[in-house]
C-alpha positions in Angstrom: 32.6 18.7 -31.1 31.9 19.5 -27.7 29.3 18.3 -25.4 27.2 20.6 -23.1 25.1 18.9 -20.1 22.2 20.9 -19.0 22.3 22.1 -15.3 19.1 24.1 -14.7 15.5 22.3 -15.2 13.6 24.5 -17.0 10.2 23.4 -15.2 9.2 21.6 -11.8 7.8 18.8 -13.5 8.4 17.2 -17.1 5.6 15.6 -18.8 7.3 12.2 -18.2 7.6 12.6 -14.5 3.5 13.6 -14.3 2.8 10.1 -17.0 4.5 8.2 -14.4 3.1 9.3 -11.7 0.0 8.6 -13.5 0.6 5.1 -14.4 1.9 4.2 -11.0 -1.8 6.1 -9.5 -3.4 3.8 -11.7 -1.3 0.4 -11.2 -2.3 0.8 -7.5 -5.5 1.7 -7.5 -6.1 -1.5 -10.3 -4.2 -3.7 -7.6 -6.5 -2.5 -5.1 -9.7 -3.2 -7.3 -8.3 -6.9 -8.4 -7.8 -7.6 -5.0 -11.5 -6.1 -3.6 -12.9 -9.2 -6.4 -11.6 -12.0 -4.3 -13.8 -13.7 -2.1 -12.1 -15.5 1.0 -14.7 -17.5 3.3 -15.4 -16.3 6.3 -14.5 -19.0 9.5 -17.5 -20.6 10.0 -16.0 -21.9 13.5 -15.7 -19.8 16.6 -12.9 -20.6 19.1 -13.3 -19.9 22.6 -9.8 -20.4 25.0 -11.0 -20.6 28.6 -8.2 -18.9 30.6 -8.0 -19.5 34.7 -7.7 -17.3 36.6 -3.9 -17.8 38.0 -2.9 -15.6 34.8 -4.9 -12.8 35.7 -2.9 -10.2 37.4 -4.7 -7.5 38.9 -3.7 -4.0 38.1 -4.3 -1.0 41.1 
């Protein structure tokens, strides 16, 4: 009994190669929904540094 490996492909792209490609299209773009759903708060408190002026360079 011998065993033969086949060398040449005989199209581009199998059927299971396009399914996962599929299911992979599909787990990202569901990730991408879930993750549209949640709702973070927004800050509600504004921050304002004051900088002198000593760390100012000026630029000619």
């Amino acid at each position: 009994m011998q065993f033969t490996k086949k060398t040449s492909k005989d199209r581009i792209f199998s059927i299971w190669t396009i399914i996962k490609i599929i299911i992979a299209i599909f787990i990202i773009v569901f990730g991408f929904m879930l993750i549209n759903q949640i709702n973070l708060p927004a800050p509600t408190k504004q921050i304002e540094k004051i900088l002198p002026n000593e760390n100012f360079k000026t630029i000619k």
